[in-house]
LOPADREN-804054 format. One line per 4 residues: number of its first residue (from 1); their letters; for each residue x, y, z of C-alpha. Coordinates in steps of 0.2 Angstrom, whole numbers. Layout:
NUM> A> X/Y/Z | ...
END
This chain:
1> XXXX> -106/140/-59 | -99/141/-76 | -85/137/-84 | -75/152/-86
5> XXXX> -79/154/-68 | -69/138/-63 | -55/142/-76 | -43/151/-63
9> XXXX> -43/136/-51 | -40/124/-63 | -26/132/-69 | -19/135/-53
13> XXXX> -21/115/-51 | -14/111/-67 | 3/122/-63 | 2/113/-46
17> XXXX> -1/96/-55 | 15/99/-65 | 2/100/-79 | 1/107/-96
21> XXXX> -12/121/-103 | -29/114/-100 | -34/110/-115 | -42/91/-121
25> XXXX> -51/91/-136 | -49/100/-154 | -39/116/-146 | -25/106/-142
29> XXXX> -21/103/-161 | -14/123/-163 | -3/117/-149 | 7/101/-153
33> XXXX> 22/100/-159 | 15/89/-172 | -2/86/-170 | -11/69/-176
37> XXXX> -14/66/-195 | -33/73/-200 | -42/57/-203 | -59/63/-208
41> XXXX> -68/57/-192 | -89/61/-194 | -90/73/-183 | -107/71/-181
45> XXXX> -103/55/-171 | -85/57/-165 | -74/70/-157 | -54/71/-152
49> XXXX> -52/68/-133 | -36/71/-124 | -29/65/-106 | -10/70/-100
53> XXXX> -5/64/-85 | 5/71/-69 | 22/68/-67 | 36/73/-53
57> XXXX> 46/89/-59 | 63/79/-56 | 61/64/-61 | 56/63/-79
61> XXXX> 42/48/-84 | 37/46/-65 | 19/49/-57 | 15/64/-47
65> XXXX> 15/59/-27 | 3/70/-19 | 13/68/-4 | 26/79/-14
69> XXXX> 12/91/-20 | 4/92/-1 | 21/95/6 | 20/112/-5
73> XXXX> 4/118/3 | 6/116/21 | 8/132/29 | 20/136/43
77> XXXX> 5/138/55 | -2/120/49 | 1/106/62 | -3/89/56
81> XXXX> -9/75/69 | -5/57/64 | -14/41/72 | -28/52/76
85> XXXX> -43/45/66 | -59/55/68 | -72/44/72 | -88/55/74
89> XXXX> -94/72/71 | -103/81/85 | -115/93/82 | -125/107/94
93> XXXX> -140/105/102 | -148/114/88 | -140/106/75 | -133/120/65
97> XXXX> -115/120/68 | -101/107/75 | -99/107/92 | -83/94/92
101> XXXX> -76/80/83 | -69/63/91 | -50/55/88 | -46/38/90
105> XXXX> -27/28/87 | -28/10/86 | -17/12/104 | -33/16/113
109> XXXX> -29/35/114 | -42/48/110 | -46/65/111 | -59/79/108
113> XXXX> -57/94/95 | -68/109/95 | -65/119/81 | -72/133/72
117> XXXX> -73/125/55 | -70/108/49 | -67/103/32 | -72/83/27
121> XXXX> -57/77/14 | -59/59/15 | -65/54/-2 | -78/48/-12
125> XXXX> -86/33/1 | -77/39/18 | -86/56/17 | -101/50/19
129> XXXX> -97/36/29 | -92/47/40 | -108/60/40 | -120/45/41
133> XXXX> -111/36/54 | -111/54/65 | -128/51/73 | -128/58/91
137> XXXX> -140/73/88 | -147/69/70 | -152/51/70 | -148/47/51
141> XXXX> -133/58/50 | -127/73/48 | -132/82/35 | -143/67/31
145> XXXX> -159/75/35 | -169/72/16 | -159/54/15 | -147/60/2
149> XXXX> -131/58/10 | -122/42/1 | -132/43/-14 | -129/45/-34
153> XXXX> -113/36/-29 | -107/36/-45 | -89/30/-51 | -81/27/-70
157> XXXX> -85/13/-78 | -71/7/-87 | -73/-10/-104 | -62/-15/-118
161> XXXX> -72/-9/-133 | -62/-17/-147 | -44/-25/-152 | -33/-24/-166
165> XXXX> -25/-39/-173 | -5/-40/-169 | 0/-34/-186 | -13/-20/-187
169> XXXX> -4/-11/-171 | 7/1/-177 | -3/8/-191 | -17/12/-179
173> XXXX> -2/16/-165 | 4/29/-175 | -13/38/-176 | -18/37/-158
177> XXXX> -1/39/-145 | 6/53/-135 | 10/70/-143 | 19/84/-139
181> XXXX> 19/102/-134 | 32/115/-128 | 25/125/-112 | 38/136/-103
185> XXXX> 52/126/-104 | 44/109/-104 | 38/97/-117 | 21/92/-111
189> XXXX> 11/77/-118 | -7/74/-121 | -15/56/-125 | -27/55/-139
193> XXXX> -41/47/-140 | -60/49/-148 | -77/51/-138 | -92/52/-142
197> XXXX> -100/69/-151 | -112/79/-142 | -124/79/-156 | -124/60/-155
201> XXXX> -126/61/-138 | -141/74/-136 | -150/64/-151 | -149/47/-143
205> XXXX> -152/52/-125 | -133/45/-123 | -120/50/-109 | -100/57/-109
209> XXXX> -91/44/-113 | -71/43/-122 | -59/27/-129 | -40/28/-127
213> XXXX> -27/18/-134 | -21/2/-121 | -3/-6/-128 | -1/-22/-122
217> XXXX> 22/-20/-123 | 30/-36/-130 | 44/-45/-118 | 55/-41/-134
221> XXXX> 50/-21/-130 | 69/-12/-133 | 61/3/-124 | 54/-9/-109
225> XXXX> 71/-18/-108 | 82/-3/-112 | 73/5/-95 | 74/-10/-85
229> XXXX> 96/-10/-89 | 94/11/-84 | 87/9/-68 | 98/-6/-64
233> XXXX> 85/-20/-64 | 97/-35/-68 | 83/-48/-65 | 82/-49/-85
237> XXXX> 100/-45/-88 | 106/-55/-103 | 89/-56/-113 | 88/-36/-110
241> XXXX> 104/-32/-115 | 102/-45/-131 | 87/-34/-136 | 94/-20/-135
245> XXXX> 110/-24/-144 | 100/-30/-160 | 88/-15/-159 | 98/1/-165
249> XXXX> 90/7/-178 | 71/3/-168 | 80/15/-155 | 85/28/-166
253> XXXX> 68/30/-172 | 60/32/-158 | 73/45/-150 | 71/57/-167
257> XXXX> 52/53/-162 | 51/57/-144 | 64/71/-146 | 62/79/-161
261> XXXX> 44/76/-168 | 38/77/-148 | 28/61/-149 | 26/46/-140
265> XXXX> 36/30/-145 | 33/18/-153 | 34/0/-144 | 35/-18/-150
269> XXXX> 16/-23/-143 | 10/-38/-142 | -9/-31/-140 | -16/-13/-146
273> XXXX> -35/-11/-139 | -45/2/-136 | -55/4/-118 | -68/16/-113
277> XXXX> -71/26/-99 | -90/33/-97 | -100/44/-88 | -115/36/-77
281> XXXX> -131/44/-75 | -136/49/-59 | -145/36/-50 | -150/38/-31
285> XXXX> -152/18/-26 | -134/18/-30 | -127/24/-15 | -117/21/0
289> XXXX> -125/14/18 | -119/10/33 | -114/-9/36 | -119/-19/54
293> XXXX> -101/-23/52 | -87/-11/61 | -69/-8/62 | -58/-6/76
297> XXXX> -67/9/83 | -81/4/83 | -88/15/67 | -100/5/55
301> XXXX> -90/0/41 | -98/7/23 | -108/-4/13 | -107/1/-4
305> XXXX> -123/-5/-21 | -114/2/-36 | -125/4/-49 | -123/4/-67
309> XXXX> -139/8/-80 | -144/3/-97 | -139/23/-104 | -122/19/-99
313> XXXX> -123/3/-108 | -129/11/-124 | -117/25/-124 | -102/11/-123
317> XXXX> -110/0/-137 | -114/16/-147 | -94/23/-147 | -89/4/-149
321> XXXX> -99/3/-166 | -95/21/-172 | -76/19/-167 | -77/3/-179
325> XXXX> -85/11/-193 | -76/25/-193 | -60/17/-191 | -62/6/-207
329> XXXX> -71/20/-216 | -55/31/-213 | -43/17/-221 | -38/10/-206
333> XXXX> -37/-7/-202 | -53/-18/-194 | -53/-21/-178 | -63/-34/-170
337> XXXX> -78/-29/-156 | -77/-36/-139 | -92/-51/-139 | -101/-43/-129
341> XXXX> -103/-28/-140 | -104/-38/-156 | -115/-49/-150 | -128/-37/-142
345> XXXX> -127/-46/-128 | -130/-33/-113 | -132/-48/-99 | -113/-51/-104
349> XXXX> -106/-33/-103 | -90/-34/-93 | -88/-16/-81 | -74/-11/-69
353> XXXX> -73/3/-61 | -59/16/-60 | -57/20/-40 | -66/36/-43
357> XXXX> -79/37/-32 | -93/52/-33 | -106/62/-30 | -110/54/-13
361> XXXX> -112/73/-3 | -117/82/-20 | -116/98/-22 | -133/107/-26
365> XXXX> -144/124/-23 | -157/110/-17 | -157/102/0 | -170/86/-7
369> XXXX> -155/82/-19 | -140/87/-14 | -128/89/2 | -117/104/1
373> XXXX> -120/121/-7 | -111/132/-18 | -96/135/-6 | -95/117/-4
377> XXXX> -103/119/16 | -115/108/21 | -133/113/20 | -140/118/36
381> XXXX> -123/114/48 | -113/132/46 | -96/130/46 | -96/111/39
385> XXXX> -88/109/22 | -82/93/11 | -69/92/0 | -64/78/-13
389> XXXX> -75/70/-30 | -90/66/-18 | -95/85/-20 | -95/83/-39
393> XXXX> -113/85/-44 | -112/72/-58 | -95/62/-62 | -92/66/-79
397> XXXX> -80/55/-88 | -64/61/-84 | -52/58/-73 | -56/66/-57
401> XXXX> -40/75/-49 | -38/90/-58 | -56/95/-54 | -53/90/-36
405> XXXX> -38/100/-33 | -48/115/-43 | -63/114/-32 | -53/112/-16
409> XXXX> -43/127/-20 | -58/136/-24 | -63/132/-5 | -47/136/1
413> XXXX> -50/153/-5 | -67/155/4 | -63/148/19 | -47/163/20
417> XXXX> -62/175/17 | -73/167/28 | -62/167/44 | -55/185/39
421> XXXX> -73/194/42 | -74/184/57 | -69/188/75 | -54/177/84
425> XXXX> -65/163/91 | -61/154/108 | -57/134/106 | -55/123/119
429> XXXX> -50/104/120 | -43/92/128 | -30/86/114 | -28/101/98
433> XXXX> -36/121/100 | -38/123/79 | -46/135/71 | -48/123/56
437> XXXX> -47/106/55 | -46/96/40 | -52/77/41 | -41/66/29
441> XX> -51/51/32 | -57/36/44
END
């Protein structure tokens, strides 16, 4: 599918999301308020990269809770079940479609569904936790028929590339922070940071990968302290409001900066580094399994062999080096590679991932490779669909959510379709009579 193709969902995410226009890399700078300084970045190695994160419509400066953004898509022909855990997926005797699922609560209740369509929405491990633990007519799982359930788990590898010294930060700060655009009504703000180009990346045989900016806030922060005194934490009291009194003009600054300029503020920071977040190359030993370990319903619990390869190693070193060069080439000020990195030492390279698990129940035109089709069903098991990252046919770099939420609307449209041409279908069960049933997780 192509991008413009995807556009429409992901826009319809974003204005869910409480997003601005979806843009992250040079087309953004026509947008801001006040865009970043030019700094004569090679572009034959590096590229602007932009993140902006959700946030709740009321309360300015919060996160986005999805329970918030759920409680705007439920329907009023939508009943939710609570403590009722699907523990297995049961297919017909041929295989090819879902006969019933089973529910469990930890008070020893359970129940049988038999719905027309069921759509997995448990994430990155649990879905296919859940379709290789399902086994009473396929042995290895459902869906699992070539062995590719639970592989090319792929997540984002997150390291520290590089660190300024304490009085370098704000003359590399004011380069690289939040910036500011109006969007019906609203100031929305975008993160800049620099990945690597995609010349760089074809020519080297290197993978996405993008650094941002980390500011470590000092304990003499006027911005930390003056937001502690708003929101009535007293637990710093008298050092808050001393840092604060003595800060005016600090204060000032950074208001005309937020407000008028519609950029980020600047903080007193103790640390300025910059960390990376890279793409993995698909790899099918890395993968999730099923553990001889279960939990209290009895359902194998995952075992999970992450896997991180030498092209994703390279790609970090390579933006590390390139960030370096460029960054002192540029006229700013040195900053000093993790050891690691400067030492060439790949046996020390320091990885954590970023909770954003992948590509387990891939989506693919190719059974022998992938899980679910083009409409996100499972191959081979009509009216079986997954939702969620494990459908991403490789990770990519970003952050996952806003390509979640697009995809799954994208489903939601076909599944309306789908059961429109369809006649009315007789469900029985002993607990629920749905016509769709969407499974949030084990």
């Amino acid at each position: 599918m192509t991008r413009e193709s995807l556009a429409p969902g992901l826009d319809r995410a974003a204005r869910l999301l409480n997003l601005g226009p979806n843009l992250y890399d040079e087309r953004l700078f026509g947008r801001l308020h006040s865009p970043p300084d030019e700094l004569g970045f090679d572009r034959d190695l590096l590229r602007p990269f932009f993140w902006q994160f959700s946030h709740e419509r009321d309360r300015h400066g919060e996160p986005m809770r999805f329970a918030n953004v759920a409680a705007e898509l439920v329907a009023a022909n939508i009943e939710i079940l609570t403590h009722a855990t699907v523990t297995a997926i049961h297919l017909d005797e041929s295989g090819r479609r879902v006969a019933s699922l089973d529910l469990r609560s930890l008070d020893g209740a359970s129940a049988s569904v038999r719905p027309e369509t069921v759509v997995l929405c448990a994430g990155g491990i649990e879905n296919a936790r859940l379709l290789l633990a399902s086994t009473s007519v396929m042995s290895s799982g459902v869906g699992n028929g070539r062995g590719v359930v639970g592989r090319y788990l792929a997540d984002h590898p997150r390291s520290t590339l590089l660190q300024f010294e304490r009085r370098d930060i704000n003359a590399v700060a004011r380069h690289f922070n939040f910036y500011g655009l109006s969007d019906k009504g609203a100031t929305r703000f975008y993160l800049h940071g620099l990945r690597l180009s995609p010349a760089v990346q074809r020519r080297e045989e290197l993978v996405n990968c993008a650094a941002y900016p980390v500011q470590i806030h000092s304990a003499r922060d006027p911005w930390a302290a003056l937001k502690r005194l708003m929101r009535g934490d007293r637990t710093r009291l008298a050092s808050d409001l001393a840092v604060v009194a003595r800060s005016p003009a600090f204060l000032a600054a950074g208001t005309f900066r937020r407000k008028v300029q519609k950029r980020g503020m600047m903080h007193r920071s103790d640390a300025l580094r910059f960390d990376v977040m890279v793409e993995q190359k698909l790899d099918a030993e890395s993968r999730v399994t099923l553990s001889d370990q279960r939990d209290e319903f009895g359902v194998p619990i995952p075992r999970v062999d992450w896997k991180i390869g030498p092209t994703e190693v390279e790609s970090v070193k390579r933006l590390a080096r390139s960030l370096a060069s460029e960054f002192v080439r540029n006229g700013l000020p040195q900053p000093r590679l993790v050891d690691w990195i400067a030492e060439d030492d790949d046996g020390k390279a320091a990885f954590t991932d970023m909770a954003h698990p992948s590509c387990t129940t891939r989506m693919g035109s190719d059974p022998t490779t992938s899980v679910v089709d083009a409409n996100s069903m499972v191959h081979g098991v009509d009216g079986l669909f997954v939702a969620g990252s494990s459908i991403f046919p490789t990770p990519g770099h970003a952050n996952p959510t806003l390509m979640t939420l697009g995809l799954a609307m994208r489903l939601a449209d076909h599944l309306k379709m789908r059961l429109e041409r369809r006649p009315a279908a007789t469900v029985t069960s002993r607990a629920v009579a749905e016509e769709t049933v969407a499974v949030p997780g084990i």
